[in-house]
C-alpha positions, 0 to 999 in steps of 0.5 A: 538317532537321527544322526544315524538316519542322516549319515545313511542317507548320504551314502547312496548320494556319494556313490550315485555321486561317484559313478556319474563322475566316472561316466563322464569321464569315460564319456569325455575320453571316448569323445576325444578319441573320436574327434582325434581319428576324424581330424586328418593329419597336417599335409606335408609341405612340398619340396622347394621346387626349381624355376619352373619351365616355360612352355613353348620356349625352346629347351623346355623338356615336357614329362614323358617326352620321347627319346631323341633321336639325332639325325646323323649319318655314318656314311659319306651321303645321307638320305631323308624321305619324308612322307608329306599329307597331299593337301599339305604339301603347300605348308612342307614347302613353306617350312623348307624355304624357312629351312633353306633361309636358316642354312643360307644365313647361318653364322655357324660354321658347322651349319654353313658346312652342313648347307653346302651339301645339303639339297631339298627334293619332291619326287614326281612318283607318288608315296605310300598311302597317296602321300607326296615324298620329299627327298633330302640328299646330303653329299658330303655328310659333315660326320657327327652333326645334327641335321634335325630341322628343329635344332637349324631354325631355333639356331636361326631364329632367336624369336621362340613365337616365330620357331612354333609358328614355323613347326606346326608347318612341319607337325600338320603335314608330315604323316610321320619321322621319315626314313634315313638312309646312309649311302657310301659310293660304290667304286666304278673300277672293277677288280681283276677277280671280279672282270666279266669277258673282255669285248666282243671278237677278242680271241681267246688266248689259246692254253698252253700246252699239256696245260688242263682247263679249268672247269667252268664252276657250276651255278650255286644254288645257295640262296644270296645273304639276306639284304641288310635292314633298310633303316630304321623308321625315325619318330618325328623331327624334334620339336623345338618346344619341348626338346634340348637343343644341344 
Protein backbone atom coordinates (compact mmCIF):
# COMPACT_ATOMS: atom_id res chain seq x y z
CA UNK A 1 0.00 0.00 0.00
CA UNK A 2 2.28 2.04 0.74
CA UNK A 3 4.24 1.24 -2.53
CA UNK A 4 1.10 2.46 -4.08
CA UNK A 5 0.79 5.91 -2.40
CA UNK A 6 4.79 6.29 -3.13
CA UNK A 7 4.30 5.56 -6.98
CA UNK A 8 1.38 8.22 -7.17
CA UNK A 9 3.29 10.45 -5.57
CA UNK A 10 5.97 10.59 -8.19
CA UNK A 11 3.78 11.06 -11.10
CA UNK A 12 2.80 14.67 -10.55
CA UNK A 13 7.04 15.07 -9.98
CA UNK A 14 7.60 13.53 -13.50
CA UNK A 15 5.17 15.49 -15.35
CA UNK A 16 5.88 18.98 -13.51
CA UNK A 17 9.50 17.62 -14.15
CA UNK A 18 8.99 17.43 -18.00
CA UNK A 19 7.35 20.32 -18.61
CA UNK A 20 10.00 22.70 -17.05
CA UNK A 21 12.53 20.95 -19.25
CA UNK A 22 10.23 21.77 -22.46
CA UNK A 23 10.12 25.33 -21.04
CA UNK A 24 13.22 25.75 -21.02
CA UNK A 25 14.16 24.71 -24.00
CA UNK A 26 11.51 26.73 -25.62
CA UNK A 27 12.94 29.69 -23.70
CA UNK A 28 16.91 28.85 -24.76
CA UNK A 29 15.77 28.57 -28.49
CA UNK A 30 13.67 32.06 -28.45
CA UNK A 31 17.06 33.39 -26.81
CA UNK A 32 18.96 32.13 -29.70
CA UNK A 33 16.81 33.55 -32.36
CA UNK A 34 16.89 36.80 -30.80
CA UNK A 35 20.61 37.01 -30.26
CA UNK A 36 21.14 35.79 -34.15
CA UNK A 37 18.68 38.84 -35.45
CA UNK A 38 20.60 41.34 -33.17
CA UNK A 39 24.10 40.20 -34.41
CA UNK A 40 24.70 41.97 -37.76
CA UNK A 41 25.96 40.55 -40.40
CA UNK A 42 30.33 40.25 -41.41
CA UNK A 43 31.00 43.66 -43.60
CA UNK A 44 32.16 42.61 -46.69
CA UNK A 45 35.76 43.22 -47.33
CA UNK A 46 36.40 45.68 -50.12
CA UNK A 47 37.68 45.21 -53.70
CA UNK A 48 41.59 45.59 -53.77
CA UNK A 49 41.89 48.95 -54.99
CA UNK A 50 44.88 50.41 -57.33
CA UNK A 51 47.63 53.06 -56.04
CA UNK A 52 45.73 55.73 -55.08
CA UNK A 53 46.07 59.37 -56.87
CA UNK A 54 48.13 61.80 -55.39
CA UNK A 55 46.36 65.13 -55.20
CA UNK A 56 47.92 68.16 -56.43
CA UNK A 57 50.17 66.25 -58.95
CA UNK A 58 49.32 66.70 -62.47
CA UNK A 59 47.37 63.67 -64.31
CA UNK A 60 45.46 63.08 -60.86
CA UNK A 61 41.71 63.07 -62.29
CA UNK A 62 39.38 64.42 -59.28
CA UNK A 63 35.69 62.32 -59.35
CA UNK A 64 33.16 64.22 -60.93
CA UNK A 65 35.36 66.53 -62.85
CA UNK A 66 34.01 68.18 -65.92
CA UNK A 67 34.78 67.19 -69.31
CA UNK A 68 37.75 68.78 -71.10
CA UNK A 69 37.78 70.81 -73.64
CA UNK A 70 40.83 71.45 -75.82
CA UNK A 71 41.43 74.66 -77.00
CA UNK A 72 42.10 74.09 -80.79
CA UNK A 73 41.19 75.73 -83.92
CA UNK A 74 39.77 74.93 -87.21
CA UNK A 75 40.72 77.79 -88.87
CA UNK A 76 43.72 79.68 -90.14
CA UNK A 77 43.86 82.33 -86.99
CA UNK A 78 42.31 81.71 -83.77
CA UNK A 79 41.35 84.14 -81.16
CA UNK A 80 40.96 83.88 -77.21
CA UNK A 81 39.16 86.52 -75.03
CA UNK A 82 39.74 85.93 -71.76
CA UNK A 83 37.49 88.31 -69.10
CA UNK A 84 39.95 89.01 -66.22
CA UNK A 85 38.73 90.69 -62.33
CA UNK A 86 39.87 94.55 -62.35
CA UNK A 87 41.98 94.05 -59.26
CA UNK A 88 43.65 90.93 -60.60
CA UNK A 89 44.91 91.99 -63.66
CA UNK A 90 48.64 92.10 -61.90
CA UNK A 91 48.32 88.11 -60.81
CA UNK A 92 46.89 87.53 -65.21
CA UNK A 93 49.75 89.10 -66.30
CA UNK A 94 52.07 87.54 -64.09
CA UNK A 95 50.65 84.10 -65.28
CA UNK A 96 51.16 84.90 -69.00
CA UNK A 97 54.77 85.91 -68.46
CA UNK A 98 55.20 82.45 -66.86
CA UNK A 99 53.40 81.24 -70.18
CA UNK A 100 55.38 83.38 -72.56
CA UNK A 101 58.63 81.96 -70.63
CA UNK A 102 57.35 78.28 -71.07
CA UNK A 103 56.59 78.72 -74.96
CA UNK A 104 60.10 80.46 -75.41
CA UNK A 105 61.76 77.77 -73.71
CA UNK A 106 60.30 74.95 -74.82
CA UNK A 107 61.93 71.97 -76.32
CA UNK A 108 59.07 70.75 -77.90
CA UNK A 109 58.74 71.31 -81.39
CA UNK A 110 55.08 71.21 -81.77
CA UNK A 111 55.13 74.08 -78.63
CA UNK A 112 57.89 76.07 -80.24
CA UNK A 113 55.59 76.10 -83.66
CA UNK A 114 52.49 76.86 -81.51
CA UNK A 115 55.01 80.05 -79.96
CA UNK A 116 55.80 81.77 -83.17
CA UNK A 117 52.26 82.74 -84.08
CA UNK A 118 51.23 83.02 -80.78
CA UNK A 119 50.92 86.77 -79.35
CA UNK A 120 49.21 88.08 -75.72
CA UNK A 121 47.24 91.31 -75.78
CA UNK A 122 45.08 93.78 -73.26
CA UNK A 123 42.49 95.66 -74.63
CA UNK A 124 42.57 99.56 -73.78
CA UNK A 125 38.24 99.26 -73.89
CA UNK A 126 36.82 97.75 -71.04
CA UNK A 127 34.72 93.90 -70.83
CA UNK A 128 31.58 93.02 -69.71
CA UNK A 129 30.69 93.75 -66.06
CA UNK A 130 34.14 96.22 -65.64
CA UNK A 131 35.95 93.60 -66.29
CA UNK A 132 39.75 93.98 -68.02
CA UNK A 133 39.82 91.55 -71.71
CA UNK A 134 42.96 89.83 -72.57
CA UNK A 135 43.23 88.95 -76.40
CA UNK A 136 45.03 85.96 -77.68
CA UNK A 137 45.95 86.22 -81.55
CA UNK A 138 47.41 82.83 -82.92
CA UNK A 139 48.21 83.26 -86.69
CA UNK A 140 49.29 80.53 -88.16
CA UNK A 141 46.99 78.22 -85.98
CA UNK A 142 49.46 74.93 -85.73
CA UNK A 143 46.14 72.34 -86.93
CA UNK A 144 45.01 69.69 -84.12
CA UNK A 145 47.22 71.35 -81.11
CA UNK A 146 46.43 72.02 -77.71
CA UNK A 147 46.66 75.60 -76.95
CA UNK A 148 45.34 75.26 -73.16
CA UNK A 149 47.55 77.27 -70.69
CA UNK A 150 47.64 74.30 -68.20
CA UNK A 151 48.99 71.41 -70.85
CA UNK A 152 52.26 74.43 -71.93
CA UNK A 153 53.35 74.95 -68.27
CA UNK A 154 53.02 71.49 -66.77
CA UNK A 155 55.30 70.53 -70.22
CA UNK A 156 57.57 73.48 -69.10
CA UNK A 157 57.74 73.13 -65.50
CA UNK A 158 58.42 69.52 -64.30
CA UNK A 159 58.12 70.81 -60.49
CA UNK A 160 53.92 70.01 -59.69
CA UNK A 161 54.47 72.87 -56.41
CA UNK A 162 55.64 75.49 -59.13
CA UNK A 163 52.70 74.50 -61.67
CA UNK A 164 49.89 74.94 -58.64
CA UNK A 165 51.50 78.07 -57.46
CA UNK A 166 51.28 79.54 -61.10
CA UNK A 167 47.51 78.34 -61.80
CA UNK A 168 45.98 79.91 -58.87
CA UNK A 169 47.11 83.10 -60.75
CA UNK A 170 45.14 82.07 -63.45
CA UNK A 171 42.06 80.21 -61.24
CA UNK A 172 41.83 84.11 -58.88
CA UNK A 173 41.43 86.36 -61.69
CA UNK A 174 39.71 85.03 -64.70
CA UNK A 175 35.63 85.36 -64.25
CA UNK A 176 35.67 82.73 -66.53
CA UNK A 177 36.83 79.92 -69.75
CA UNK A 178 36.64 82.70 -72.21
CA UNK A 179 35.46 82.75 -75.51
CA UNK A 180 37.12 81.15 -78.81
CA UNK A 181 36.88 82.25 -82.01
CA UNK A 182 38.14 80.72 -85.26
CA UNK A 183 38.99 83.43 -88.01
CA UNK A 184 39.77 82.65 -91.81
CA UNK A 185 41.25 85.36 -94.01
CA UNK A 186 38.76 87.14 -96.28
CA UNK A 187 40.29 87.36 -100.09
CA UNK A 188 40.86 91.47 -100.81
CA UNK A 189 40.57 90.42 -104.65
CA UNK A 190 37.29 90.96 -105.69
CA UNK A 191 35.36 88.68 -107.91
CA UNK A 192 33.88 89.81 -111.47
CA UNK A 193 30.07 89.15 -110.60
CA UNK A 194 30.82 90.81 -107.37
CA UNK A 195 32.63 94.22 -108.98
CA UNK A 196 31.01 97.70 -107.78
CA UNK A 197 30.90 100.63 -110.62
CA UNK A 198 34.34 101.37 -112.01
CA UNK A 199 35.87 105.17 -110.83
CA UNK A 200 34.33 108.03 -111.19
CA UNK A 201 34.24 109.71 -114.87
CA UNK A 202 34.55 106.48 -116.77
CA UNK A 203 32.17 106.60 -119.43
CA UNK A 204 29.84 104.23 -119.79
CA UNK A 205 29.98 101.99 -122.59
CA UNK A 206 27.21 102.69 -124.98
CA UNK A 207 24.83 99.31 -125.57
CA UNK A 208 24.94 97.95 -128.81
CA UNK A 209 22.38 98.41 -131.21
CA UNK A 210 18.66 96.73 -131.16
CA UNK A 211 20.39 95.65 -127.84
CA UNK A 212 17.68 96.04 -124.58
CA UNK A 213 19.18 96.88 -121.15
CA UNK A 214 18.55 94.97 -118.38
CA UNK A 215 16.51 96.13 -115.84
CA UNK A 216 17.97 97.34 -112.64
CA UNK A 217 17.10 94.46 -110.04
CA UNK A 218 14.94 95.81 -107.55
CA UNK A 219 15.92 96.14 -103.59
CA UNK A 220 15.20 92.34 -102.06
CA UNK A 221 13.29 92.95 -99.22
CA UNK A 222 14.40 89.05 -97.93
CA UNK A 223 15.84 89.46 -94.62
CA UNK A 224 19.77 88.61 -94.58
CA UNK A 225 20.52 84.69 -93.17
CA UNK A 226 20.96 84.92 -89.66
CA UNK A 227 24.68 85.29 -88.48
CA UNK A 228 26.36 81.99 -87.41
CA UNK A 229 26.67 81.27 -83.61
CA UNK A 230 29.71 83.45 -82.41
CA UNK A 231 31.30 80.61 -80.51
CA UNK A 232 30.89 78.65 -77.74
CA UNK A 233 31.61 80.12 -74.37
CA UNK A 234 34.84 77.66 -72.96
CA UNK A 235 34.50 76.28 -69.30
CA UNK A 236 37.79 77.28 -67.37
CA UNK A 237 41.26 76.26 -68.86
CA UNK A 238 42.08 72.98 -67.44
CA UNK A 239 43.84 72.64 -64.17
CA UNK A 240 47.00 70.76 -64.32
CA UNK A 241 46.08 68.99 -60.93
CA UNK A 242 43.07 67.55 -61.68
CA UNK A 243 43.20 67.02 -65.69
CA UNK A 244 45.13 64.47 -68.15
CA UNK A 245 47.69 66.19 -69.84
CA UNK A 246 47.54 64.30 -72.92
Amino acid sequence: MNARWRMAARRPLRGRARWGVAALCLAAGAALAGQARQTPPAPTPPAPAGPPGQPGLPGTVAAGAPAIVPRTFTGTTGLVFNTVRPERVADFELLLAEVQQALAHSANPATQAQAKGWRFFKAAEPGPNGTVMFVFVVDPVVPGEDYSLGKILVDAFPDATKVQEIWKLYTASVTGGGTLLNLSAVSATPSARGRGPGPAGTPALPAAPGATQPAAPEPSTTPAPGQPDVPRTLPPDRDPARDPVR
